[in-house]
C-alpha positions as CSV (number, residue, x, y, z in Angstrom):
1,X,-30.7,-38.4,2.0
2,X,-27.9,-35.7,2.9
3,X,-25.9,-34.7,-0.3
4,X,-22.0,-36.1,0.5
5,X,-19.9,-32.7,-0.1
6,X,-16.4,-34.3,-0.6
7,X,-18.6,-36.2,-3.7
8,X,-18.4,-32.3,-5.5
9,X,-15.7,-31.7,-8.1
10,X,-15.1,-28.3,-9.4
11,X,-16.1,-24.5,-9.3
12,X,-19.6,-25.7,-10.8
13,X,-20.4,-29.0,-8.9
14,X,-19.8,-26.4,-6.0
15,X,-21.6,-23.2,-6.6
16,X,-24.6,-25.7,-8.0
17,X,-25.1,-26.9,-4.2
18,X,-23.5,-24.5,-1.9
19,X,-24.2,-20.6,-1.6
20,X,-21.3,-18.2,-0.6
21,X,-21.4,-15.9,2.2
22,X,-19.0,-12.5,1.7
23,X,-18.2,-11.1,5.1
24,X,-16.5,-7.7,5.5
25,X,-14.7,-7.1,8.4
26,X,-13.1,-3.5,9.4
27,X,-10.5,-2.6,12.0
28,X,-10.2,1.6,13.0
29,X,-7.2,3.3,12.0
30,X,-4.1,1.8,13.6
31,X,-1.3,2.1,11.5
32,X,0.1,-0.9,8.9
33,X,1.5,-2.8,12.0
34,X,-1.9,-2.7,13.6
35,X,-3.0,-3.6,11.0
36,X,-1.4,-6.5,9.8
37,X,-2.0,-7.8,13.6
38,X,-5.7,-7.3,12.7
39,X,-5.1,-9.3,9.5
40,X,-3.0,-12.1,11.3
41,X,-5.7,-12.7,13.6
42,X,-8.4,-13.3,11.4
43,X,-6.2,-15.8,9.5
44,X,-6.0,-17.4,13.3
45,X,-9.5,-17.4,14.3
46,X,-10.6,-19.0,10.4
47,X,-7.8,-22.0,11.2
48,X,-8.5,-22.8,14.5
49,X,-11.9,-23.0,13.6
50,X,-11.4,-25.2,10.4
51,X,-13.2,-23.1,8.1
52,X,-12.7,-23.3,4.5
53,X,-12.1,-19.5,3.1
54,X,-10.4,-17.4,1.0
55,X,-9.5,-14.2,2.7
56,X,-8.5,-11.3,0.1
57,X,-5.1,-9.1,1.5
58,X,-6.5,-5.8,3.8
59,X,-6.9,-2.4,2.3
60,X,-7.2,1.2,3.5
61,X,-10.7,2.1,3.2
62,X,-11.6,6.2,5.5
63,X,-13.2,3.8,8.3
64,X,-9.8,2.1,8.5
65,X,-8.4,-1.3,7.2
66,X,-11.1,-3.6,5.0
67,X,-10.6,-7.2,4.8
68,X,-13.0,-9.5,2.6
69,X,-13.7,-13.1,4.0
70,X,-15.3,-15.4,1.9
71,X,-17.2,-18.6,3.3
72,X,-19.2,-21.5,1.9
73,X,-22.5,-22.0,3.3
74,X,-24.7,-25.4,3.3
75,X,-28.3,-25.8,4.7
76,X,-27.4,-22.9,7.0
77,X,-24.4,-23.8,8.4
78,X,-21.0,-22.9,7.3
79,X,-18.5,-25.4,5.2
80,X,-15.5,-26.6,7.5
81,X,-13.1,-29.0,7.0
82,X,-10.6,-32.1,8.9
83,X,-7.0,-33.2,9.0
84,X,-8.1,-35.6,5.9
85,X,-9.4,-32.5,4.0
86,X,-12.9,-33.7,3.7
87,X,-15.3,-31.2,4.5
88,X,-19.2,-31.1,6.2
89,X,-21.0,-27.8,7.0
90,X,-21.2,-27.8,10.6
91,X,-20.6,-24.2,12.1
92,X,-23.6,-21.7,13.1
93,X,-22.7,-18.6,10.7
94,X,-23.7,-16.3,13.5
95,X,-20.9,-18.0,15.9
96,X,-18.6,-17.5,13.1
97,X,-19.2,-13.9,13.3
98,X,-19.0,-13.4,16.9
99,X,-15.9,-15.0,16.8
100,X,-14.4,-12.8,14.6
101,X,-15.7,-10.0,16.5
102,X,-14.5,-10.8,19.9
103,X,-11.1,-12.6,18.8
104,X,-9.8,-10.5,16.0
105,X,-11.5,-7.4,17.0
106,X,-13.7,-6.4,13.9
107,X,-16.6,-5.0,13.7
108,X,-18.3,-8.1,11.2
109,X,-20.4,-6.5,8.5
110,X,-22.3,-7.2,5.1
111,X,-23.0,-4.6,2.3
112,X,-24.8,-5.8,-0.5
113,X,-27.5,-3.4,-0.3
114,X,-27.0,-1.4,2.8
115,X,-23.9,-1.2,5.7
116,X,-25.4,-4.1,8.1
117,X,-23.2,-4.8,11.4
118,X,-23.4,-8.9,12.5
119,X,-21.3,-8.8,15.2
120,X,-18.9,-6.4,17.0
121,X,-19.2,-3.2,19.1
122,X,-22.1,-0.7,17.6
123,X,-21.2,2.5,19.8
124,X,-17.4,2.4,19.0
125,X,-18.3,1.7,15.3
126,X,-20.6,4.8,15.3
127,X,-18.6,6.9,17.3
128,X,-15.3,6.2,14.3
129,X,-18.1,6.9,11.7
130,X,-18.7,10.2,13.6
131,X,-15.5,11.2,13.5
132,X,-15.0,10.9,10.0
133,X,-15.7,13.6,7.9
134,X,-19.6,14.7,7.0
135,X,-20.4,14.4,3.8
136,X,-17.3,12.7,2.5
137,X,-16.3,9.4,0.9
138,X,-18.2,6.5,1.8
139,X,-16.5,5.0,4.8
140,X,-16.6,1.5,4.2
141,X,-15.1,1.6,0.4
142,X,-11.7,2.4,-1.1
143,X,-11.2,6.0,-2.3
144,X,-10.2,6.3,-5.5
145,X,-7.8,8.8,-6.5
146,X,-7.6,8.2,-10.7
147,X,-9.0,6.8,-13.3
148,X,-8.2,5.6,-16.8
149,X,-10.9,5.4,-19.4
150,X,-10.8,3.6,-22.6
151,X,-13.6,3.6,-25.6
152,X,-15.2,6.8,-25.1
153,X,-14.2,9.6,-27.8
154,X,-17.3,12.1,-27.5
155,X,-15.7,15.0,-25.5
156,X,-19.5,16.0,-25.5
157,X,-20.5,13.1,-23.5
158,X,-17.5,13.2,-20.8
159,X,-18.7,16.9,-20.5
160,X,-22.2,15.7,-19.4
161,X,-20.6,13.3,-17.3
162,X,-18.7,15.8,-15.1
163,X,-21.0,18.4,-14.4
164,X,-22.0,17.8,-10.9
165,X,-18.9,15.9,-9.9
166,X,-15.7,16.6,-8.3
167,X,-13.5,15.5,-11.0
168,X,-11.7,17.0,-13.5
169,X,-9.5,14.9,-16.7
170,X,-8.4,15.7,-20.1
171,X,-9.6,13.7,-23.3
172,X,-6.7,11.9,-25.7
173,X,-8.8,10.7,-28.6
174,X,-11.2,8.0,-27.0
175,X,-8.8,7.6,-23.7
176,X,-9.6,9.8,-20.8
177,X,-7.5,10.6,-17.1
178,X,-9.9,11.5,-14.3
179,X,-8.7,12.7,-11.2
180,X,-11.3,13.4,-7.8
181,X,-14.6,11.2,-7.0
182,X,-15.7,8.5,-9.0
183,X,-18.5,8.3,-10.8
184,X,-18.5,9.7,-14.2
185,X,-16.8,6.7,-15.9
186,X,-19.8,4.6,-14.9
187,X,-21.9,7.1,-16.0
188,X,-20.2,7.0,-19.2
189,X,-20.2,3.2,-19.6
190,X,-24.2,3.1,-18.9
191,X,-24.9,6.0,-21.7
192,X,-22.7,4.6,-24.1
193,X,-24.2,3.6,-27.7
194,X,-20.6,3.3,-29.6
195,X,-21.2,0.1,-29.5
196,X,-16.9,0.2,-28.8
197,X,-15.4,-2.2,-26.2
198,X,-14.1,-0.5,-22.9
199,X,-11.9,-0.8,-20.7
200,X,-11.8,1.0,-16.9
201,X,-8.5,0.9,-14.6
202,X,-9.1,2.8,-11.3
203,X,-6.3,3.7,-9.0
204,X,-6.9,2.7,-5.0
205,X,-3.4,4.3,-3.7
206,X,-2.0,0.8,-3.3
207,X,-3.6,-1.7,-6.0
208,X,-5.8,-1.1,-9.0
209,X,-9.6,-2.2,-10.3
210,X,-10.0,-3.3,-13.7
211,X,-13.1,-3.5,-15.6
212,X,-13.2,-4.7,-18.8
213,X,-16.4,-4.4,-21.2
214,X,-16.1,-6.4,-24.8
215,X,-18.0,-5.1,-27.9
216,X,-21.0,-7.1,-27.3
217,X,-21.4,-5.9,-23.6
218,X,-21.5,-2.2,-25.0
219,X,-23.6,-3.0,-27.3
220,X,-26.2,-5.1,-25.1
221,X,-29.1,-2.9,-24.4
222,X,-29.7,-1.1,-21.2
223,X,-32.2,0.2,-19.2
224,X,-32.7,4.0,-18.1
225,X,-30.3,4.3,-14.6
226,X,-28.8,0.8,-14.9
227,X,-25.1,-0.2,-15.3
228,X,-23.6,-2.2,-17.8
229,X,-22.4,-5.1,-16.7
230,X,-18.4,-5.9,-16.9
231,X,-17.6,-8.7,-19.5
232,X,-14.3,-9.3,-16.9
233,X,-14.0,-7.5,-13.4
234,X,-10.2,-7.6,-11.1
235,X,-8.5,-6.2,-8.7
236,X,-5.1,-6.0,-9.1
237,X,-2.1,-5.8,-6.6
238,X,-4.8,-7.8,-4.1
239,X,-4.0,-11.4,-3.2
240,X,-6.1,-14.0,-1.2
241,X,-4.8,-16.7,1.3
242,X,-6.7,-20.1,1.2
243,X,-7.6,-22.0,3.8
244,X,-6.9,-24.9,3.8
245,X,-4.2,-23.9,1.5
246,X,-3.9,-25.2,-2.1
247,X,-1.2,-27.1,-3.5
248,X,1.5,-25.1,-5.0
249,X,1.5,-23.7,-8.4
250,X,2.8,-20.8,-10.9
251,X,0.5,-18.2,-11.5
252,X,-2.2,-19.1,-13.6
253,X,-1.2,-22.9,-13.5
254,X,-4.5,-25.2,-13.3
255,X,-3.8,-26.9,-9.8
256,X,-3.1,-30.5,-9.3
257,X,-5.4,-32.8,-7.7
258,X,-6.4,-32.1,-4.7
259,X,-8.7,-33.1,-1.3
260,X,-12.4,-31.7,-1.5
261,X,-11.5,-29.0,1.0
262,X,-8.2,-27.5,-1.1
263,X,-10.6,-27.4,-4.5
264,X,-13.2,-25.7,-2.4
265,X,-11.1,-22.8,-1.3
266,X,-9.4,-22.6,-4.8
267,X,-12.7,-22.5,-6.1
268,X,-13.9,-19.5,-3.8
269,X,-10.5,-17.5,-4.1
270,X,-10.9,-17.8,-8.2
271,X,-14.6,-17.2,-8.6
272,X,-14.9,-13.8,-6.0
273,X,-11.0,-12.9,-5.9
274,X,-7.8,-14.0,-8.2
275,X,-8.2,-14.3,-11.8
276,X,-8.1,-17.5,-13.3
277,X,-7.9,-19.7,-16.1
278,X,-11.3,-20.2,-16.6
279,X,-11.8,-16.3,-16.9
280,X,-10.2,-16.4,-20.3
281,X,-14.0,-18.3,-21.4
282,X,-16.0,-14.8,-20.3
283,X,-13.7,-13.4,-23.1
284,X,-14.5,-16.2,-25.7
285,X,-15.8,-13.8,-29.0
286,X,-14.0,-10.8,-27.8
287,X,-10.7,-11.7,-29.2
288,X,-8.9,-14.6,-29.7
289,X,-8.3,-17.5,-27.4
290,X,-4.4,-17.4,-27.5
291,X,-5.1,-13.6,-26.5
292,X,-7.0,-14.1,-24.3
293,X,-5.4,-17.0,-22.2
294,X,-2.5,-14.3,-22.4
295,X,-4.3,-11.4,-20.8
296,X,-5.9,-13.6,-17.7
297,X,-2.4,-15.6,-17.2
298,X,-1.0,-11.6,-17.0
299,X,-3.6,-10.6,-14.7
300,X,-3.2,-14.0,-12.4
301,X,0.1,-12.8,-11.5
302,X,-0.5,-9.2,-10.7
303,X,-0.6,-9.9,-7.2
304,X,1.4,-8.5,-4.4
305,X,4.5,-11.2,-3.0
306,X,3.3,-14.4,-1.1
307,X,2.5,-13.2,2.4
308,X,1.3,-10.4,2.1
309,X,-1.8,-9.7,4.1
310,X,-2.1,-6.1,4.1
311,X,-1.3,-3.6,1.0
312,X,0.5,-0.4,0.7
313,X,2.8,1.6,-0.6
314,X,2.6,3.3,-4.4
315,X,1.6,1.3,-7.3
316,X,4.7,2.9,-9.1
317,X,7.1,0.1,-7.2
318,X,4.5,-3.0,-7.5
319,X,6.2,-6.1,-9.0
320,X,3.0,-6.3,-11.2
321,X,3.0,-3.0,-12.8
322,X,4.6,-4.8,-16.1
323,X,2.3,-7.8,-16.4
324,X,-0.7,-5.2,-15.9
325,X,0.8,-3.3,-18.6
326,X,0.9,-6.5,-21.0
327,X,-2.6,-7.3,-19.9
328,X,-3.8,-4.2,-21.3
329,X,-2.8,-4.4,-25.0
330,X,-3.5,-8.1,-24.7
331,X,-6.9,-6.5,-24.1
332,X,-6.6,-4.3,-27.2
333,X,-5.8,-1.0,-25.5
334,X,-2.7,1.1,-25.2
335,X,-0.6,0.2,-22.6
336,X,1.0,3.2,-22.5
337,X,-1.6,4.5,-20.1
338,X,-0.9,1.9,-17.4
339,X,2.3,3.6,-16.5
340,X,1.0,7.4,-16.5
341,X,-1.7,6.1,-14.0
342,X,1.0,4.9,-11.7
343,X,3.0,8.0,-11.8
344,X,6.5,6.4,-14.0
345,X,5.4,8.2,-17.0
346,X,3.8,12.0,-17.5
347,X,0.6,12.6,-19.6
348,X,1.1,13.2,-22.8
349,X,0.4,16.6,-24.4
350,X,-2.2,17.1,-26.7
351,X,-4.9,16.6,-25.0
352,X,-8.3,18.4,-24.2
353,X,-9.3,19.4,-20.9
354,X,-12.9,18.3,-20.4
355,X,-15.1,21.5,-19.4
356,X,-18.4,20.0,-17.4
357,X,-21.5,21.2,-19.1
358,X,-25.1,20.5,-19.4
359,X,-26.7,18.7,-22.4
360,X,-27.5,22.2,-24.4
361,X,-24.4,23.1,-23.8
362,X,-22.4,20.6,-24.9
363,X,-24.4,19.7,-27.9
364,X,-23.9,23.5,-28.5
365,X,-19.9,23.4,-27.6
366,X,-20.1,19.9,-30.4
367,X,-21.8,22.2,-33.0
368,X,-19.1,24.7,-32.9
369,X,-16.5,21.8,-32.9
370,X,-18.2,20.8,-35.8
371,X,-18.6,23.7,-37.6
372,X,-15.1,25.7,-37.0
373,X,-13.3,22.7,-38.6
374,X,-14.0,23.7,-42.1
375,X,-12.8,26.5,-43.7
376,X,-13.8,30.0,-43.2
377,X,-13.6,33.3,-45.0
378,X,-14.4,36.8,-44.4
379,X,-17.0,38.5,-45.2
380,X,-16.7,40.7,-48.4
381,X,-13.6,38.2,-48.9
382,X,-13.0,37.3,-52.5
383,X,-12.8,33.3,-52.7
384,X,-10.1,31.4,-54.8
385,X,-11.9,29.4,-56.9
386,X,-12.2,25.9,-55.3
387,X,-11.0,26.7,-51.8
388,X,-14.6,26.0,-50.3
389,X,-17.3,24.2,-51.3
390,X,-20.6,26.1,-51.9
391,X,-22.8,26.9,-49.0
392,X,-19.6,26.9,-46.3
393,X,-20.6,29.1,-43.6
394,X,-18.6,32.5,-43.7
395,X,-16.9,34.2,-40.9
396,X,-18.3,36.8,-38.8
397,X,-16.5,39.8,-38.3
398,X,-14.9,39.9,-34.8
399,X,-17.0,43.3,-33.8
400,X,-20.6,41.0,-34.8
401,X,-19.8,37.7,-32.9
402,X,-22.0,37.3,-29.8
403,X,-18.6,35.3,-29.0
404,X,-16.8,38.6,-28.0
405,X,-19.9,40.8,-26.8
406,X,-19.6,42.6,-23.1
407,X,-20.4,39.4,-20.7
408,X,-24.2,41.7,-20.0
409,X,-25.1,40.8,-23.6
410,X,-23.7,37.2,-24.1
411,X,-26.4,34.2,-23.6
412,X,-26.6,31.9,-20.5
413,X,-23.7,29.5,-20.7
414,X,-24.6,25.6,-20.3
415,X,-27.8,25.1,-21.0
416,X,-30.5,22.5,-19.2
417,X,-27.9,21.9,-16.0
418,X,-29.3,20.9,-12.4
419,X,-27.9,21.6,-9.1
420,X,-28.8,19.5,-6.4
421,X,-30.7,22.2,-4.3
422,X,-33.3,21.0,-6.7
423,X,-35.8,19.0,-5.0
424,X,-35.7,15.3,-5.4
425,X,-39.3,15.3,-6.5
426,X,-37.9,17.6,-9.5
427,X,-34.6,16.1,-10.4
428,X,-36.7,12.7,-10.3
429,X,-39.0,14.3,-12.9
430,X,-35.9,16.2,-15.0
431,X,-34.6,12.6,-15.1
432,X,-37.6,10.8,-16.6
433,X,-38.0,13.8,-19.0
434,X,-34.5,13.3,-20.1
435,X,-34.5,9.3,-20.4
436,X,-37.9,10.0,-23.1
437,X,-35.8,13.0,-24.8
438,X,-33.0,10.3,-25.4
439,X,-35.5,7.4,-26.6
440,X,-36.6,9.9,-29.0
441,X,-33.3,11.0,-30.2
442,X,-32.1,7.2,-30.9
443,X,-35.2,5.5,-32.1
444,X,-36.8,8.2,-34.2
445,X,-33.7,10.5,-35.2
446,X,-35.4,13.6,-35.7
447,X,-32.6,15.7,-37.0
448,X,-31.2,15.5,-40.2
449,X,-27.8,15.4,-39.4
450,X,-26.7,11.3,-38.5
451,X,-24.1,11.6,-35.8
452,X,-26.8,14.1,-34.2
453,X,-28.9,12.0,-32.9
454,X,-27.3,8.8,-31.0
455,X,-25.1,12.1,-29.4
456,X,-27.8,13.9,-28.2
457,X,-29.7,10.5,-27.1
458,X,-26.0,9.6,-25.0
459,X,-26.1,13.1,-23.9
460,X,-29.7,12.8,-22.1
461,X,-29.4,9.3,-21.2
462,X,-26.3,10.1,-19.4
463,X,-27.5,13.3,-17.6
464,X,-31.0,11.4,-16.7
465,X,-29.6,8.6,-15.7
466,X,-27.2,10.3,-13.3
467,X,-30.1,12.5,-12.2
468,X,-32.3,9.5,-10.9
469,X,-29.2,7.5,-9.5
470,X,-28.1,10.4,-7.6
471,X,-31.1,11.8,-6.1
472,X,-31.4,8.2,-4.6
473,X,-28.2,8.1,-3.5
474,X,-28.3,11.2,-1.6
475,X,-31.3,10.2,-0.1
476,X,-30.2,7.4,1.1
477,X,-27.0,8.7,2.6
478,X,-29.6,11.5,4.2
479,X,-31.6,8.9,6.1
480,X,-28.4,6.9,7.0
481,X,-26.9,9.9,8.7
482,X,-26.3,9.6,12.3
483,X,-27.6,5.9,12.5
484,X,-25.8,2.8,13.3
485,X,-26.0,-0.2,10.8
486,X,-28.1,-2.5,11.7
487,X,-28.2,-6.0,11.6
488,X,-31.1,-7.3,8.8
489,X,-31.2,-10.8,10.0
490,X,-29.9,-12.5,7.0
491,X,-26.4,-14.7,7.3
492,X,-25.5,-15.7,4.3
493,X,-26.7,-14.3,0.4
């Protein structure tokens, strides 16, 4: 016997029986008004089919504009619905594709592990991939531009995480600002052993990602090259339209009742898109419940005004900027930061410019950090009595620090560093030797001194785990090069 779908009530009655299928459609570069054309039609071609969807507001991505579709999928065949809002899956998922293709012109794509195209023109897709830069961003994702990082205070560990990387930030106690590629703060967030909740805020030009890890996610155990996963994970300035649409509501109001088909497209746009009520349970143990109802109702309405189907324009002038601010001490963090991302506010002085390094190096640059904070005296110097404690390390004279020798003399700065003219059959093997290096630093502590240890373990873990993640990443972009995507066969996750 057939399961009845108009029988399911709620997010988890759904998801138990249905499977989603995430569609990503791109349109070349054509200008906002093209663009919002592009957008418009896709809306059309969803509706005159009946298909129940949540379709997230278009983006600039280097390919062009990016706009996420999201279907539900039953027994192969995708979830529509009637004038009575019941719904039955009754549409072939590849004619749902071609449609899109051939009526809203976009090339129809899926990338959960590779770029796959399902429908639309191959030869003017690769020719717009050719004439994109070589080398550069990946075309199909947003660029990001900044970043703000909370929970990470080891300048030593940030140092590690920029070598190799186009990005340069400063470091304000355990807040950092990166500006160029992204990259390092995940780094960062999968070496981590603090133990200390974090927070990420990326800027996208037009609309923000937030990624919020509680205590317990940063202190969940990892494995060597794997990513932590986020307790609570946003955009922010994106909206979603619904089809059919839902009843109206405020912002984080729990919708009224509704037909089968209306709490089916709620359900997708709140699970994959918009935050929701129900997010505030991820952050049950992480703070409080009245806090955390406050932060998701705050982060339900930073979304751009009704109607919008394609983004743009600064952050700076969003609506939403205020309500992301309160989100962010509602989360425990400074707000202050939310405003110097946009561009309202400058950086405050004070902080320290992060020098990339290799892991030598910047244990070495945290032993001198160390060290120069006590008290020195010179040599032949006659102490006061009580002025330092026995044992404290005297000062060199100026003329006998390998500090201020000739550059000829002075010893190789950084330390164990890679480049990537290494051969992947080496950086694979630098990796693995660094991911042991750090077991051994953090289960058997070998040094004497405490915070030594779980440093230098960060420290390796960090610079392996990029190694390995990298290497395969560049491979993969290497065999990639110059083909189209390709269809894999599979329509729906």
């Amino acid at each position: 016997m057939s399961l009845d779908l108009n029988t399911l009530n709620g997010p988890e009655e759904f998801f138990e029986h249905l499977e989603w299928w995430r569609l990503q459609l791109f349109f070349p570069q054509q200008g906002q008004a093209g663009w919002r054309q592009s957008a418009e039609a896709v809306e059309q071609v969803l509706a005159s089919r009946s298909v129940v969807a949540a379709v997230q507001s278009g983006y600039a991505v280097p390919l062009g504009l990016r706009v996420t579709v999201l279907v539900a999928v039953h027994e192969d065949r995708v979830v529509l619905f009637d004038a009575d809002g019941n719904i039955t899956a009754a549409l072939e998922p590849e004619h749902l594709g071609q449609a899109l293709a051939l009526h809203a012109g976009a090339w129809v794509m899926e990338l959960d592990e590779e770029p796959a195209l399902l429908a639309g023109d191959a030869e003017t897709l690769q020719a717009a991939l050719n004439a994109l830069e070589e080398g550069g961003p990946d075309p199909f994702a947003p660029a990001q531009r900044a970043c703000v990082h909370y929970g990470e205070p080891e300048i030593a560990v940030w140092s590690v995480a920029l070598k190799g990387s186009k990005t340069n930030g400063t470091l304000h106690r355990d807040t950092a600002l990166l500006h160029g590629e992204p990259g390092p703060e995940t780094a960062v967030v999968a070496g981590a052993l603090t133990g200390s909740p974090a927070l990420i805020l990326r800027d996208f030009g037009s609309w923000w990602g937030l990624s919020y890890y509680s205590r317990a996610a940063m202190a969940a155990k990892v494995k060597g090259g794997e990513e932590r996963e986020p307790t609570l994970a946003l955009a922010l300035g994106l909206g979603a339209t619904l089809l059919p649409p839902a009843p109206a509501r405020e912002p984080g109001e729990t919708p009224a009742a509704s037909t089968p088909a209306q709490r089916l497209a709620a359900a997708l746009g709140a699970a994959h898109m918009l935050a929701d009520p129900a997010d505030a349970d991820a952050l049950e143990g992480a703070m409080s419940a009245v806090r955390a109802e406050q932060a998701v109702a705050s982060l339900a309405r930073c979304v751009p005004a009704a109607g919008t189907l394609v983004v743009g324009g600064p952050v700076a002038r969003a609506p939403w900027l205020g309500e992301a601010a309160d989100a962010v001490e509602m989360l425990g963090f400074d707000p202050a930061w939310v405003r110097v991302l946009a561009g309202t506010e400058r950086e405050p002085e004070g902080g320290t410019e992060i020098v990339p390094r290799g892991v030598l190096g910047a244990a070495g640059a945290a032993f001198k950090a160390e060290f120069s904070a006590q008290p020195t005296v010179a040599v032949g110097e006659a102490r006061p009595p009580g002025e330092l404690p026995e044992g404290a390390p005297a000062q060199v004279p100026a003329a006998e620090s390998a500090t201020t020798a000739p550059p000829a003399q002075r010893g190789p700065a950084g330390g164990l560093g890679w480049t990537r003219s290494f051969a992947p059959t080496v950086r694979y093997t630098i990796g693995i030797i660094e991911l042991g290096l750090a077991a051994v630093f953090l289960f058997l502590a070998p040094l004497p001194l405490s915070w030594l240890n779980p440093v230098l373990a960060a420290l390796f873990t960090l610079d392996g785990a990029w190694q390995v993640w990298d290497t395969i990443r560049l491979e993969e972009r290497s065999k990639r090069a110059g083909e189209p995507p390709q269809r894999d066969g599979s329509d729906a996750e």
